[in-house]
N, C-alpha and C positions, 0 to 999 in steps of 0.2 A: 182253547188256544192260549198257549203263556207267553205273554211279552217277557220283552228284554228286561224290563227293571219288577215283571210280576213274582212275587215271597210266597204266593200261593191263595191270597186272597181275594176274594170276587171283585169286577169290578162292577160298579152300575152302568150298564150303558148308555142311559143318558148321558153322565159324566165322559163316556169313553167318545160318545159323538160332540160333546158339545167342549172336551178338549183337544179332540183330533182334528178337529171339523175337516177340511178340503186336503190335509198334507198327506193323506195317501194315494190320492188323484194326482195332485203335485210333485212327489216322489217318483212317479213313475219315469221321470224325465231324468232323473237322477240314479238310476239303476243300473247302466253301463259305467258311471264314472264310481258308486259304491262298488260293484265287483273290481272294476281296476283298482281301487286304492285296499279292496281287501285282499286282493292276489299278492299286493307288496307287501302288506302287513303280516300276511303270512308266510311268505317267503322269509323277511327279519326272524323272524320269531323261530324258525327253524334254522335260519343262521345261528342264534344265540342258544338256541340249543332247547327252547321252548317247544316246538313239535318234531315229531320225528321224519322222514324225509316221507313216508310210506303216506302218515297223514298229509303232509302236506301235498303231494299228489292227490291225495283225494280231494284237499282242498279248492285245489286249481284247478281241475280238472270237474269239479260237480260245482263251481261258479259259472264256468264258462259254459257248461251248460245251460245252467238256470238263466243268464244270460242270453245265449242264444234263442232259447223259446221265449222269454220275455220281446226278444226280437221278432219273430211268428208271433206272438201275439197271442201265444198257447197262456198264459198266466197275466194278472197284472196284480201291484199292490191295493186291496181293495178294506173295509172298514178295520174287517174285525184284526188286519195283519197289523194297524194301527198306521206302520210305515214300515218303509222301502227298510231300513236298516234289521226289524224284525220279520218282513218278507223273506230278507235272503236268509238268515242266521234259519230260521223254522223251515224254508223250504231245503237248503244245503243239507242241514241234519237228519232231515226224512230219509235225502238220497243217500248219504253217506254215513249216519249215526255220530256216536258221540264227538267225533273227531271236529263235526261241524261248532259243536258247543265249544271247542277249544280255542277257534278262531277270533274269541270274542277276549283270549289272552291280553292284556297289557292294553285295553282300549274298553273308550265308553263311549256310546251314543253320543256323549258333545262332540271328540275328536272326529267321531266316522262321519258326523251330521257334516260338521266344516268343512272336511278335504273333501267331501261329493260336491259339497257345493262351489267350492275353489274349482275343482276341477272341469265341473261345469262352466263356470264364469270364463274362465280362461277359455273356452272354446268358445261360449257365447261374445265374448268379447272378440274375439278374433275373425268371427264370421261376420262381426257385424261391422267392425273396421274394415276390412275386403272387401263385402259391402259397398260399402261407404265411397271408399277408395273408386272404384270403377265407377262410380255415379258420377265422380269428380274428374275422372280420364275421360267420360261419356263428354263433360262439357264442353271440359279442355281443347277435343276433337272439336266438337260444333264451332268455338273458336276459330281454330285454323281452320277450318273449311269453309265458315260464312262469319266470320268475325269483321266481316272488312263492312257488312250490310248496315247502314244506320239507321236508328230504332229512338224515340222519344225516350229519356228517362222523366220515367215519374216520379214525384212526391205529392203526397195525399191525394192521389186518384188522377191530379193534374199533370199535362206536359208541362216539364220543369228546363230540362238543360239538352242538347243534344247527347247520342250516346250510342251505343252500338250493340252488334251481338255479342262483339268478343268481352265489351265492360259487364253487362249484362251475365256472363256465362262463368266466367273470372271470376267474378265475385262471389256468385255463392260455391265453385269448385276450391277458394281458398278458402271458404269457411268451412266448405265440406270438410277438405283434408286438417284443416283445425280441431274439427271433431272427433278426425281419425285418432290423430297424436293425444288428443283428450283421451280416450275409451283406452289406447297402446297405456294410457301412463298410470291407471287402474291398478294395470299389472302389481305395483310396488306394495301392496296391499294383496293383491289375492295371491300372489307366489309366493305364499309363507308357508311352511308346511307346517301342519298343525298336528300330525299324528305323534302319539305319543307325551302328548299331554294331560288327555285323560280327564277328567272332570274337572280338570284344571290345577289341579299338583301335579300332575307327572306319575311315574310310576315307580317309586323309592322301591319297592320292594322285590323289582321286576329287572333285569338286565338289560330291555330292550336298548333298540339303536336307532333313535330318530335320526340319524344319516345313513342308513342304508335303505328307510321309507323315500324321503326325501332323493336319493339319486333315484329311488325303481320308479320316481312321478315325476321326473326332473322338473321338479322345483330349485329354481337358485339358493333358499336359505331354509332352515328351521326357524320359526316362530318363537321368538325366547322373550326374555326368559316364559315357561311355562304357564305362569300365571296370567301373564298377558294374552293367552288364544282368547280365553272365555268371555275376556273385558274385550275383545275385538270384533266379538259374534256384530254382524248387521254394518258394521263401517265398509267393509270390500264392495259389499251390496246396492249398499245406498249409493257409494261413489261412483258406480258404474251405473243403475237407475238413474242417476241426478245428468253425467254424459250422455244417458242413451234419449233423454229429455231435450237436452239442446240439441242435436242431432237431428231430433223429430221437430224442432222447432224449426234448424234452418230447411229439411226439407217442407214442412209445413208452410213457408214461405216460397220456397222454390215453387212448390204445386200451384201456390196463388196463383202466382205470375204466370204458370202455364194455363189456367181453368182461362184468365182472361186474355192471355194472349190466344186462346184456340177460338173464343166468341168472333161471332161474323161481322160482329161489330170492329173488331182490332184483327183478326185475321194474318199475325202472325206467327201463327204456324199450325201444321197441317198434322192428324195421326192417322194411324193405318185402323182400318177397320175391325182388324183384327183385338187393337188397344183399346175400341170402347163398346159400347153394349148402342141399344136400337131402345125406340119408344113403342108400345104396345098400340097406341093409338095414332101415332104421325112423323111415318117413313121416312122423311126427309132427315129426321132429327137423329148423331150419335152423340151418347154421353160422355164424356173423360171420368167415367166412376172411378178407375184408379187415382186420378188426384184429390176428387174428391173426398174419398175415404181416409190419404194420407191428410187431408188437410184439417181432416175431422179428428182422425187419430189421434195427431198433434197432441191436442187437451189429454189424451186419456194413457 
Protein backbone atom coordinates (compact mmCIF):
# COMPACT_ATOMS: atom_id res chain seq x y z
CA UNK A 1 0.00 0.00 0.00
CA UNK A 2 1.68 3.65 -0.86
CA UNK A 3 0.90 6.54 1.13
CA UNK A 4 0.48 9.89 0.11
CA UNK A 5 4.11 11.24 1.09
CA UNK A 6 5.58 7.20 0.54
CA UNK A 7 9.26 7.67 -2.35
CA UNK A 8 9.13 3.98 -2.11
CA UNK A 9 10.73 2.98 1.00
CA UNK A 10 9.41 0.50 3.62
CA UNK A 11 7.91 1.60 6.47
CA UNK A 12 8.18 -0.15 9.91
CA UNK A 13 5.05 -0.67 11.38
CA UNK A 14 5.61 -0.15 14.53
CA UNK A 15 6.45 3.35 13.52
CA UNK A 16 3.28 3.37 11.19
CA UNK A 17 1.07 2.41 14.30
CA UNK A 18 2.66 4.33 16.87
CA UNK A 19 2.49 7.47 14.43
CA UNK A 20 -0.84 6.96 13.09
CA UNK A 21 -2.19 5.73 16.20
CA UNK A 22 -6.34 6.32 16.43
CA UNK A 23 -6.55 9.04 13.12
CA UNK A 24 -7.89 6.47 10.84
CA UNK A 25 -10.79 5.57 13.22
CA UNK A 26 -11.16 9.28 13.68
CA UNK A 27 -11.01 10.12 9.90
CA UNK A 28 -13.86 8.31 9.27
CA UNK A 29 -16.02 11.06 10.48
CA UNK A 30 -14.35 13.30 8.23
CA UNK A 31 -14.83 11.41 4.76
CA UNK A 32 -17.99 13.28 3.43
CA UNK A 33 -16.57 16.73 4.24
CA UNK A 34 -12.88 15.26 2.35
CA UNK A 35 -14.87 14.25 -0.85
CA UNK A 36 -16.91 17.67 -0.75
CA UNK A 37 -13.78 19.87 -0.45
CA UNK A 38 -12.08 17.34 -3.11
CA UNK A 39 -14.97 17.67 -5.65
CA UNK A 40 -14.24 21.61 -5.52
CA UNK A 41 -10.63 21.15 -5.77
CA UNK A 42 -11.08 19.48 -8.59
CA UNK A 43 -13.64 21.11 -10.40
CA UNK A 44 -10.78 24.62 -9.89
CA UNK A 45 -8.28 22.72 -11.41
CA UNK A 46 -10.20 21.91 -14.52
CA UNK A 47 -11.33 25.44 -14.47
CA UNK A 48 -7.61 26.44 -14.71
CA UNK A 49 -7.07 24.16 -17.28
CA UNK A 50 -5.26 21.53 -14.82
CA UNK A 51 -7.50 18.34 -15.61
CA UNK A 52 -9.46 17.75 -18.53
CA UNK A 53 -13.29 17.89 -18.27
CA UNK A 54 -13.44 13.90 -19.21
CA UNK A 55 -11.07 13.28 -15.93
CA UNK A 56 -12.79 15.45 -13.96
CA UNK A 57 -15.95 13.53 -14.42
CA UNK A 58 -14.24 10.69 -13.36
CA UNK A 59 -13.35 12.45 -10.63
CA UNK A 60 -16.65 13.40 -9.32
CA UNK A 61 -18.35 10.86 -10.18
CA UNK A 62 -15.96 7.69 -8.48
CA UNK A 63 -15.78 10.24 -5.21
CA UNK A 64 -19.23 10.20 -4.69
CA UNK A 65 -19.28 6.80 -5.06
CA UNK A 66 -16.68 6.09 -2.65
CA UNK A 67 -18.64 8.14 -0.60
CA UNK A 68 -21.80 6.66 -0.88
CA UNK A 69 -20.50 3.21 0.20
CA UNK A 70 -18.47 4.56 2.88
CA UNK A 71 -22.20 5.56 3.70
CA UNK A 72 -23.34 1.49 3.60
CA UNK A 73 -20.74 1.05 5.43
CA UNK A 74 -19.20 -1.19 2.56
CA UNK A 75 -15.48 0.47 3.29
CA UNK A 76 -14.06 2.25 6.18
CA UNK A 77 -10.58 4.15 6.80
CA UNK A 78 -8.70 1.46 8.53
CA UNK A 79 -4.51 1.05 9.75
CA UNK A 80 -2.63 0.37 6.90
CA UNK A 81 -4.85 3.28 4.58
CA UNK A 82 -2.90 5.44 7.49
CA UNK A 83 -5.88 8.15 6.72
CA UNK A 84 -9.01 9.33 5.37
CA UNK A 85 -6.95 11.58 2.91
CA UNK A 86 -4.83 8.45 1.47
CA UNK A 87 -8.19 6.21 1.65
CA UNK A 88 -9.92 8.29 -0.87
CA UNK A 89 -6.64 9.24 -3.32
CA UNK A 90 -5.80 4.87 -3.18
CA UNK A 91 -9.44 3.86 -3.23
CA UNK A 92 -10.59 6.66 -6.29
CA UNK A 93 -7.48 5.45 -8.31
CA UNK A 94 -8.30 1.73 -8.25
CA UNK A 95 -11.81 2.92 -9.66
CA UNK A 96 -10.70 5.21 -12.04
CA UNK A 97 -6.71 5.00 -12.70
CA UNK A 98 -4.36 7.59 -13.09
CA UNK A 99 -6.73 10.35 -13.31
CA UNK A 100 -7.40 9.76 -9.48
CA UNK A 101 -3.43 10.57 -8.87
CA UNK A 102 -3.94 13.84 -10.46
CA UNK A 103 -6.41 15.00 -8.01
CA UNK A 104 -3.78 15.40 -5.67
CA UNK A 105 -2.67 18.59 -8.24
CA UNK A 106 -1.89 21.77 -6.48
CA UNK A 107 -2.61 20.35 -2.78
CA UNK A 108 -1.06 18.70 0.19
CA UNK A 109 -2.18 16.63 2.96
CA UNK A 110 -1.90 19.98 5.30
CA UNK A 111 -4.50 21.89 3.14
CA UNK A 112 -6.87 18.73 2.61
CA UNK A 113 -6.36 17.80 6.55
CA UNK A 114 -7.68 21.63 7.39
CA UNK A 115 -10.66 22.30 5.10
CA UNK A 116 -12.14 18.53 6.17
CA UNK A 117 -11.77 19.62 9.40
CA UNK A 118 -13.25 23.25 8.95
CA UNK A 119 -15.72 21.80 7.22
CA UNK A 120 -16.66 19.49 9.70
CA UNK A 121 -16.54 22.15 12.59
CA UNK A 122 -18.80 24.24 10.83
CA UNK A 123 -21.56 21.54 10.87
CA UNK A 124 -20.43 20.50 14.28
CA UNK A 125 -20.85 23.74 15.44
CA UNK A 126 -24.06 24.41 14.02
CA UNK A 127 -25.73 21.33 15.30
CA UNK A 128 -24.62 22.00 18.36
CA UNK A 129 -25.82 25.71 18.68
CA UNK A 130 -29.66 24.36 17.40
CA UNK A 131 -29.02 22.11 19.96
CA UNK A 132 -28.55 24.37 22.39
CA UNK A 133 -30.86 26.91 21.04
CA UNK A 134 -34.16 24.53 21.70
CA UNK A 135 -32.91 23.43 25.20
CA UNK A 136 -33.28 27.27 25.83
CA UNK A 137 -36.85 27.69 23.96
CA UNK A 138 -37.67 24.34 26.09
CA UNK A 139 -37.15 26.57 29.23
CA UNK A 140 -38.35 29.79 28.09
CA UNK A 141 -41.76 27.75 27.52
CA UNK A 142 -41.83 26.23 31.11
CA UNK A 143 -41.51 29.83 31.99
CA UNK A 144 -44.66 31.13 30.47
CA UNK A 145 -46.46 28.20 31.27
CA UNK A 146 -45.57 27.84 35.20
CA UNK A 147 -43.18 30.70 35.62
CA UNK A 148 -45.71 32.37 37.99
CA UNK A 149 -45.16 28.93 40.63
CA UNK A 150 -42.68 30.04 43.56
CA UNK A 151 -39.85 27.70 44.28
CA UNK A 152 -36.89 28.49 47.18
CA UNK A 153 -33.79 29.81 45.63
CA UNK A 154 -30.80 28.24 46.90
CA UNK A 155 -27.22 29.02 47.88
CA UNK A 156 -24.98 26.36 49.09
CA UNK A 157 -27.59 23.76 49.45
CA UNK A 158 -29.60 26.37 51.64
CA UNK A 159 -32.99 28.12 51.21
CA UNK A 160 -31.72 31.51 50.49
CA UNK A 161 -34.28 34.29 48.95
CA UNK A 162 -37.66 33.58 47.47
CA UNK A 163 -37.75 32.77 43.69
CA UNK A 164 -39.68 31.11 41.03
CA UNK A 165 -39.93 28.96 38.01
CA UNK A 166 -39.65 31.55 35.59
CA UNK A 167 -36.17 33.09 37.54
CA UNK A 168 -35.02 29.57 37.88
CA UNK A 169 -35.65 28.75 34.01
CA UNK A 170 -34.45 32.23 32.67
CA UNK A 171 -31.44 32.03 33.87
CA UNK A 172 -29.87 29.18 32.85
CA UNK A 173 -32.03 29.69 28.91
CA UNK A 174 -29.87 33.10 28.97
CA UNK A 175 -26.81 31.38 29.69
CA UNK A 176 -27.78 28.81 27.32
CA UNK A 177 -28.34 31.12 24.47
CA UNK A 178 -24.88 32.86 25.54
CA UNK A 179 -23.25 29.74 24.71
CA UNK A 180 -25.14 29.58 21.44
CA UNK A 181 -23.64 33.04 20.31
CA UNK A 182 -20.17 31.79 21.88
CA UNK A 183 -19.81 28.34 19.61
CA UNK A 184 -21.93 30.94 16.26
CA UNK A 185 -18.73 33.22 16.97
CA UNK A 186 -15.97 30.22 16.36
CA UNK A 187 -17.09 30.72 12.93
CA UNK A 188 -14.36 33.71 12.38
CA UNK A 189 -11.65 31.27 12.70
CA UNK A 190 -13.07 28.05 11.04
CA UNK A 191 -14.56 29.94 7.79
CA UNK A 192 -11.19 30.39 6.35
CA UNK A 193 -10.53 28.62 3.51
CA UNK A 194 -7.30 27.01 3.60
CA UNK A 195 -7.12 25.15 0.22
CA UNK A 196 -4.53 26.04 -1.77
CA UNK A 197 -1.98 26.83 0.47
CA UNK A 198 -0.24 23.80 0.21
CA UNK A 199 2.38 22.83 2.85
CA UNK A 200 2.25 26.27 3.60
CA UNK A 201 3.84 28.38 0.58
CA UNK A 202 1.07 28.18 -1.72
CA UNK A 203 1.58 26.91 -5.08
CA UNK A 204 4.08 29.43 -7.02
CA UNK A 205 4.40 27.16 -9.78
CA UNK A 206 0.80 26.04 -10.17
CA UNK A 207 -2.23 28.66 -11.52
CA UNK A 208 -4.65 27.50 -9.11
CA UNK A 209 -7.62 29.84 -7.81
CA UNK A 210 -8.14 29.81 -4.13
CA UNK A 211 -11.46 31.76 -4.96
CA UNK A 212 -13.26 29.43 -6.86
CA UNK A 213 -12.48 26.56 -3.83
CA UNK A 214 -13.62 28.95 -1.51
CA UNK A 215 -17.06 30.05 -3.46
CA UNK A 216 -17.71 25.82 -4.41
CA UNK A 217 -17.47 25.47 0.10
CA UNK A 218 -19.00 28.83 0.58
CA UNK A 219 -16.60 29.86 2.82
CA UNK A 220 -16.74 33.79 3.34
CA UNK A 221 -12.83 34.41 2.94
CA UNK A 222 -9.46 32.77 1.90
CA UNK A 223 -6.92 32.28 4.55
CA UNK A 224 -4.07 34.76 3.72
CA UNK A 225 -1.73 35.32 3.58
CA UNK A 226 -0.62 31.70 2.89
CA UNK A 227 1.73 31.16 5.32
CA UNK A 228 -0.58 31.71 7.97
CA UNK A 229 -2.90 28.26 7.42
CA UNK A 230 -0.07 26.15 8.92
CA UNK A 231 0.63 28.60 11.94
CA UNK A 232 -3.36 28.37 12.46
CA UNK A 233 -3.59 24.36 12.59
CA UNK A 234 -5.40 23.65 16.28
CA UNK A 235 -6.70 27.31 17.13
CA UNK A 236 -10.46 26.94 15.18
CA UNK A 237 -10.39 23.57 17.31
CA UNK A 238 -9.40 24.61 20.57
CA UNK A 239 -11.93 27.56 20.27
CA UNK A 240 -14.82 25.61 19.65
CA UNK A 241 -13.54 22.63 22.43
CA UNK A 242 -12.97 25.41 24.92
CA UNK A 243 -17.32 26.73 23.90
CA UNK A 244 -18.38 23.30 23.74
CA UNK A 245 -16.80 23.00 27.61
CA UNK A 246 -18.93 25.91 28.89
CA UNK A 247 -21.94 24.79 27.38
CA UNK A 248 -21.40 21.43 29.02
CA UNK A 249 -20.74 23.22 32.11
CA UNK A 250 -23.94 25.25 32.20
CA UNK A 251 -25.88 22.20 31.35
CA UNK A 252 -23.99 20.28 33.76
CA UNK A 253 -25.46 22.66 36.26
CA UNK A 254 -28.88 22.71 34.88
CA UNK A 255 -28.97 18.58 35.30
CA UNK A 256 -27.86 19.38 39.17
CA UNK A 257 -30.77 21.35 39.77
CA UNK A 258 -32.96 18.83 38.03
CA UNK A 259 -31.38 15.33 39.69
CA UNK A 260 -32.40 17.30 43.08
CA UNK A 261 -35.38 18.90 42.14
CA UNK A 262 -36.85 15.22 40.91
CA UNK A 263 -35.80 13.59 44.68
CA UNK A 264 -38.84 12.87 46.87
CA UNK A 265 -37.35 14.80 49.08
CA UNK A 266 -37.80 18.51 47.00
CA UNK A 267 -40.41 16.98 44.65
CA UNK A 268 -40.42 19.53 42.21
CA UNK A 269 -40.82 18.07 39.21
CA UNK A 270 -42.12 14.98 37.78
CA UNK A 271 -40.45 12.71 34.36
CA UNK A 272 -42.22 10.46 32.30
CA UNK A 273 -41.30 6.92 32.42
CA UNK A 274 -40.19 6.73 29.46
CA UNK A 275 -37.07 9.56 30.54
CA UNK A 276 -35.68 7.27 33.14
CA UNK A 277 -34.49 3.56 33.41
CA UNK A 278 -35.99 1.05 36.77
CA UNK A 279 -33.75 -0.69 39.52
CA UNK A 280 -33.15 -4.45 39.08
CA UNK A 281 -33.88 -4.95 42.75
CA UNK A 282 -36.61 -2.20 44.01
CA UNK A 283 -39.64 -1.26 41.67
CA UNK A 284 -40.67 1.57 43.28
CA UNK A 285 -37.48 3.31 42.23
CA UNK A 286 -36.89 5.42 38.52
CA UNK A 287 -33.55 6.85 37.72
CA UNK A 288 -32.83 10.26 35.79
CA UNK A 289 -29.71 8.53 34.25
CA UNK A 290 -29.95 11.15 31.51
CA UNK A 291 -28.89 13.87 33.81
CA UNK A 292 -26.93 11.96 35.46
CA UNK A 293 -24.52 11.16 32.71
CA UNK A 294 -24.71 14.87 31.42
CA UNK A 295 -23.76 15.83 34.79
CA UNK A 296 -20.88 13.38 34.86
CA UNK A 297 -19.93 14.40 31.14
CA UNK A 298 -19.47 17.83 32.13
CA UNK A 299 -15.61 16.95 33.39
CA UNK A 300 -14.85 14.96 30.28
Amino acid sequence: MTRLWDKGAPLDERVLRYTAGDDHALDNRLVAYDVRASIAHAEMLQECGLLSAAELDAIRAGLREIAESHVRGEWSVTLDLEDGQTALETLLTRRIGAAGERLHVGRSRNDQVLVAIRLYLRDAVESLAEDARRVAATLEALAVEQGHIVIPGYTHMQQAMPSSVALWARGFAAEILDDVDALRHTHRRILKNPLGSAAGYGTPNLPVDREGTRLRLDLPENHEPVTAVQLSRGKAEAEALFQVALLMQDLGRLASDLLLFYTREFGFVQLPEAFTTGSSIMPQKRNPDVFELVRGRTAT
